[in-house]
C-alpha positions as CSV (number, residue, x, y, z in Angstrom):
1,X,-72.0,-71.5,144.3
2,X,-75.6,-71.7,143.4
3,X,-77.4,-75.1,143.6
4,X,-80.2,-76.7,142.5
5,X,-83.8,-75.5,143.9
6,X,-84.6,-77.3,147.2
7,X,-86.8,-76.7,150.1
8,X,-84.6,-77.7,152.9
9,X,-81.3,-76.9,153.4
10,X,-78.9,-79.4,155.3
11,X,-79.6,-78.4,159.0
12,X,-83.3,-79.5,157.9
13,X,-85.3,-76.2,158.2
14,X,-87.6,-74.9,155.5
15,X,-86.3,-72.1,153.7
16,X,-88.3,-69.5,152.1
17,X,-86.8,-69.1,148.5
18,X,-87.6,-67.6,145.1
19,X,-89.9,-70.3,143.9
20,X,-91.4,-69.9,140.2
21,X,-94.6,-68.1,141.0
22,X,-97.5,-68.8,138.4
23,X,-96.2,-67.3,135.6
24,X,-94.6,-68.0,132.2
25,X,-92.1,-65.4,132.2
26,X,-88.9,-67.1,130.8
27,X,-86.5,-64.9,133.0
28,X,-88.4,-66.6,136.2
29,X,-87.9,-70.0,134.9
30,X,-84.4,-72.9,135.2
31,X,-82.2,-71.9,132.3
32,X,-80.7,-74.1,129.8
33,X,-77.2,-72.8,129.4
34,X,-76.0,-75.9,127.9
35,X,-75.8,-74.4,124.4
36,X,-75.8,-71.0,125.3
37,X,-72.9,-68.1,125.8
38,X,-72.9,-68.2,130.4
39,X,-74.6,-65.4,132.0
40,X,-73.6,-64.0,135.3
41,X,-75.0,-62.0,137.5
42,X,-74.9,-58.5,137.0
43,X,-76.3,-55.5,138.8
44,X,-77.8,-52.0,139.1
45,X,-77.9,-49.0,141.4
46,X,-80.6,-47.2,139.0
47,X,-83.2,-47.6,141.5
48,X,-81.2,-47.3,144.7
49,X,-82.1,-45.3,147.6
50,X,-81.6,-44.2,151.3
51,X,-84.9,-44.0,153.2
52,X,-84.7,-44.1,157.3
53,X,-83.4,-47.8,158.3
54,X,-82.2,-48.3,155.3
55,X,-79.4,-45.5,155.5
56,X,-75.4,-45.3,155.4
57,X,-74.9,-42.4,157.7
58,X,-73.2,-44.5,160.5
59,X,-71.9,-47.6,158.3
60,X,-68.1,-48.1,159.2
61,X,-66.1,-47.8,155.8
62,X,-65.3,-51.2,156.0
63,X,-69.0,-52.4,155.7
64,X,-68.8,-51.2,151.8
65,X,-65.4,-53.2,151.4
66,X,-67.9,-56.1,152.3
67,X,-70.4,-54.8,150.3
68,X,-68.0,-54.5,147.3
69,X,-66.6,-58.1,147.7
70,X,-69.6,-59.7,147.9
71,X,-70.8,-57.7,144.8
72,X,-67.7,-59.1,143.1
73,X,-67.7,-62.6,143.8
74,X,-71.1,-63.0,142.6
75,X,-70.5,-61.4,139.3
76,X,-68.5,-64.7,139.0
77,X,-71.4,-66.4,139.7
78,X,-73.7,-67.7,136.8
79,X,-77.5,-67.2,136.6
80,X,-79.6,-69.7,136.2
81,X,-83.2,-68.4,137.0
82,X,-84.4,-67.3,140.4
83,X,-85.4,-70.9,141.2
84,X,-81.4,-71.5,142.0
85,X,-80.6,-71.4,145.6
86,X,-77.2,-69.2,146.8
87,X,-75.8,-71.9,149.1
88,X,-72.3,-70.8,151.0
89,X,-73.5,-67.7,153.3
90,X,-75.4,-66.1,150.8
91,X,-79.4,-67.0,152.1
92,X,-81.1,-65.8,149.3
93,X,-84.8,-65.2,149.2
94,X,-87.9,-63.4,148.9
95,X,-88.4,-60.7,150.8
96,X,-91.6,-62.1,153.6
97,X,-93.7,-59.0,153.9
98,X,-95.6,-60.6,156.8
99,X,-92.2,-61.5,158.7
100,X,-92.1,-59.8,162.2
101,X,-91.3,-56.4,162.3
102,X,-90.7,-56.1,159.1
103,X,-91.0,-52.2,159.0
104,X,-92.0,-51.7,155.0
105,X,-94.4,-52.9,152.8
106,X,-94.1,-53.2,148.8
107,X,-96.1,-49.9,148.4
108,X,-93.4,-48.0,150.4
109,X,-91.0,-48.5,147.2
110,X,-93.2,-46.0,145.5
111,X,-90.2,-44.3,143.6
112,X,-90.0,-47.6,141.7
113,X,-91.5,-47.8,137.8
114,X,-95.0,-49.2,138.1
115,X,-94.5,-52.0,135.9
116,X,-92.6,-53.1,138.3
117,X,-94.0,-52.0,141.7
118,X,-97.4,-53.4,140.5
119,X,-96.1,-56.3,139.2
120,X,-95.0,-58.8,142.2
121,X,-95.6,-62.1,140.7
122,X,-92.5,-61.1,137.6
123,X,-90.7,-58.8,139.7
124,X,-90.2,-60.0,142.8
125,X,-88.7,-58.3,145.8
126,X,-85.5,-60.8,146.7
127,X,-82.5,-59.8,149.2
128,X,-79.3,-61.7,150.1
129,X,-75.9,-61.8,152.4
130,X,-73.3,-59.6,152.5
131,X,-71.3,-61.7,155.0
132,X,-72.2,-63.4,158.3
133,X,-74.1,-60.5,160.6
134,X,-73.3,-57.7,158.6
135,X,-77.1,-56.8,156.3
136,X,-78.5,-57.2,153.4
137,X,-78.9,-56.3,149.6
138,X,-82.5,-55.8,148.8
139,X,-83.8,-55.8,144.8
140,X,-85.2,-57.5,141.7
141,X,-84.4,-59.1,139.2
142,X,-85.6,-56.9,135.6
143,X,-86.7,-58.3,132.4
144,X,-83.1,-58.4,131.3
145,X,-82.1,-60.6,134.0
146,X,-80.2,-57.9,135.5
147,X,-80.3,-57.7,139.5
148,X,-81.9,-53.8,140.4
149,X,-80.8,-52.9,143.8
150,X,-82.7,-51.0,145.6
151,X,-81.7,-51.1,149.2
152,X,-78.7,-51.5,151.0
153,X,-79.9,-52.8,155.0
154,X,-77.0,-52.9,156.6
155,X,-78.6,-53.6,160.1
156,X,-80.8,-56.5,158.6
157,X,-83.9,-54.2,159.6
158,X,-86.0,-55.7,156.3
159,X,-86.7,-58.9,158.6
160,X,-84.9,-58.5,161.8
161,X,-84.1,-62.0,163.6
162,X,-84.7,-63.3,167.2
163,X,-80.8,-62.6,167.5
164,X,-81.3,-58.9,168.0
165,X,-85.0,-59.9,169.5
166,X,-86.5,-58.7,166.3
167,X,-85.3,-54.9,167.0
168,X,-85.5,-52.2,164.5
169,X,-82.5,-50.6,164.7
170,X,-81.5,-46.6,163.6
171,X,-79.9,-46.4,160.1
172,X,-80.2,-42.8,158.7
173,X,-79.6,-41.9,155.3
174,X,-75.9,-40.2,154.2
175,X,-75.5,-37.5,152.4
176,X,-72.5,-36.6,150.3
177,X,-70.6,-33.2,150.6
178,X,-72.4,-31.6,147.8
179,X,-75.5,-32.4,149.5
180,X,-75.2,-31.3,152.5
181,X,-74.1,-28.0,150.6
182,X,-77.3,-28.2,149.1
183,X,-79.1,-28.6,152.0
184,X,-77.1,-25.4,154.2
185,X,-77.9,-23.0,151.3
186,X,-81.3,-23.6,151.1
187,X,-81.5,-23.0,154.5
188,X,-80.2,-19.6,153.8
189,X,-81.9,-18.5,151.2
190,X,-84.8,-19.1,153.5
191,X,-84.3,-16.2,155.6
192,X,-84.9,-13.6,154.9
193,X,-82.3,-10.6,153.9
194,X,-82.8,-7.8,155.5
195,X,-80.6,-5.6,153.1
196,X,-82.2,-3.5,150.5
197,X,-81.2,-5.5,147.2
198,X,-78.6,-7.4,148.9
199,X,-76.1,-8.7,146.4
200,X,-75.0,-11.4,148.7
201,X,-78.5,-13.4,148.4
202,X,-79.1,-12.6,145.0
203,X,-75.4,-14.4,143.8
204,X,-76.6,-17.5,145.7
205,X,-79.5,-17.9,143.9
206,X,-77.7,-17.8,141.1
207,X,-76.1,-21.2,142.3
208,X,-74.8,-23.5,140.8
209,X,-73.4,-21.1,138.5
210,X,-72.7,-24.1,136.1
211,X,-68.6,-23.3,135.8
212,X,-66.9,-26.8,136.4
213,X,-63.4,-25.6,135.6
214,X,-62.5,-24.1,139.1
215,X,-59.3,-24.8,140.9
216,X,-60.9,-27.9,143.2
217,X,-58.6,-30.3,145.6
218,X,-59.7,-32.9,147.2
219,X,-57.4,-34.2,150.3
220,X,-57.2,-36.9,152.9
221,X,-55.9,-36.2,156.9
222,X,-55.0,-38.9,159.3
223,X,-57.4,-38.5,162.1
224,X,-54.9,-36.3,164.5
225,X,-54.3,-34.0,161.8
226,X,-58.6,-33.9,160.6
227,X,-59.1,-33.3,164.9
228,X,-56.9,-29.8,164.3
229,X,-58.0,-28.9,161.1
230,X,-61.7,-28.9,162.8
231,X,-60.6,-26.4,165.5
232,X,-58.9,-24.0,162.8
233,X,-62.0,-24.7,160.4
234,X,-63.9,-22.4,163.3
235,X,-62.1,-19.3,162.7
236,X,-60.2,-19.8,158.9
237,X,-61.8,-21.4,155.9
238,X,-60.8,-24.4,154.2
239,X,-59.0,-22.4,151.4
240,X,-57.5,-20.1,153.7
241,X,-56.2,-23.4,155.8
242,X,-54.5,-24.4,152.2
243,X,-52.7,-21.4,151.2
244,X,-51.7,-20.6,154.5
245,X,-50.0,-24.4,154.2
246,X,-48.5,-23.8,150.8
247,X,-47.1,-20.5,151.8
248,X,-45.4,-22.6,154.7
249,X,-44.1,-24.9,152.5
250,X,-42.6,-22.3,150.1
C-alpha cells in the first residue's frame, strides 16, 4: 500500500524516490482526496516499445502473468501524487540516469512526444517491481495522472545491481506472427524476379490485400504434438496439415 513520503525506508538506507521537483504542477504534488471521488492508478501502453535490452523475445510466459498481477493489484491502489512511496516489494522511483551501467539515456526515448521528452522536471521517468528478481516497468506519469508505460525490463537492465555484478544482460525484441510475416515478405520482394512479368511478385505486392473475412483458425498443440507438426511443416503447409486432419477425422 502506498505510504507517506520518506527518505529512509526501515532497513535505514536512502532511497531515491520521486521527490516534488521545483515545479507547481498539481499532478506532481500530495493530493487531498478527502472530499474528492478516489483515484487509482491507471495505465497506458500508447507509448510502449521493444528496443534491444528491453525486449520480450525470450520472456518465459509466466513473466507476463506477473506482469499482469502486478498491473492489477495496483489498479486497486489509490494515487496520491508521485511524492507517495510504494512500500510492500514495489521500490518505486526515478529512473538514476547516472546509475552504473545504466545503458540509456533520456534522449534514447526519442519516439516519445516532445512535450514530454523535453520536459523532465513534469514528466519524469519513474519505474517499479514486478515481483522480487523478476524486472521492471519503466514510464511516466501524463498530465492526466495516468501511468504511460513505456518499457517493460524484464532483466532489470535500466539499473542493473551488484547482484548480477551490474551486467547488461541480452533481451531482444518479439515479434508477433504477423510481423514476422511482414518481415519474410519483404525479404522477398527484395530479390529480384527473374521472370518476365512474373505474376507471382506482382500479387505480393499487392499485400495486404485488405479482405479480413477469410477462413482463419487459430490453434494450440501440447509441446509433443507442436515437436511433429514442425517436422511435417518442412514438407506440407500449415493448411495442408489441417485438412489432411479433418479428412482423418471424417
Amino acid at each position: 500500500m502506498a505510504k507517506q513520503n520518506n527518505n529512509v525506508p526501515n532497513n535505514g538506507a536512502a532511497r531515491q524516490i520521486p521527490i516534488d521537483p521545483k515545479s507547481t504542477h498539481s499532478r506532481l504534488l500530495p493530493k487531498d482526496t478527502s472530499k474528492s471521488k478516489k483515484l487509482f492508478w491507471t495505465f497506458s501502453f500508447k507509448f510502449f516499445r521493444q528496443i534491444d535490452l528491453f525486449g520480450l523475445k525470450n520472456v518465459d510466459p509466466n513473466w507476463f502473468s506477473g506482469v499482469l498481477d502486478r498491473l492489477r493489484d495496483t489498479s486497486k491502489m489509490e494515487y496520491n501524487g508521485m511524492t507517495e512511496v510504494l512500500e510492500d516489494g514495489y521500490r518505486y522511483h526515478i529512473i538514476s540516469w547516472d546509475a552504473k551501467n545504466c545503458p540509456l539515456k533520456r534522449s534514447d526515448f526519442n519516439w516519445l512526444d516532445t512535450v514530454y521528452l523535453e520536459n523532465e522536471i513534469e514528466y519524469p521517468f519513474c519505474q517499479f517491481h514486478i515481483s522480487k528478481a523478476k524486472g521492471r516497468i519503466i514510464g511516466f506519469w501524463d498530465e492526466n495522472n495516468i501511468f504511460q508505460i513505456l518499457l517493460l525490463d524484464p532483466l532489470h537492465n535500466m539499473q542493473p545491481s551488484s547482484k548480477v555484478e551490474y551486467e547488461l544482460r541480452d533481451s531482444f525484441p518479439a515479434m508477433s506472427e504477423i510481423d514476422s510475416l511482414r518481415h519474410d515478405l519483404n525479404k522477398i520482394l527484395k530479390k529480384p524476379c527473374t521472370h518476365e512479368n512474373c505474376e507471382i511478385e506482382a500479387q505480393l505486392k499487392l499485400l495486404p490485400s485488405g479482405i479480413n473475412d477469410t477462413n482463419i483458425v487459430v490453434a494450440y498443440l501440447e509441446d509433443s504434438f507442436y515437436e511433429e507438426y514442425k517436422k511435417i511443416l518442412t514438407t506440407k503447409s500449415l493448411s495442408e496439415i489441417l485438412e489432411a486432419g479433418i479428412v482423418s477425422l471424417l
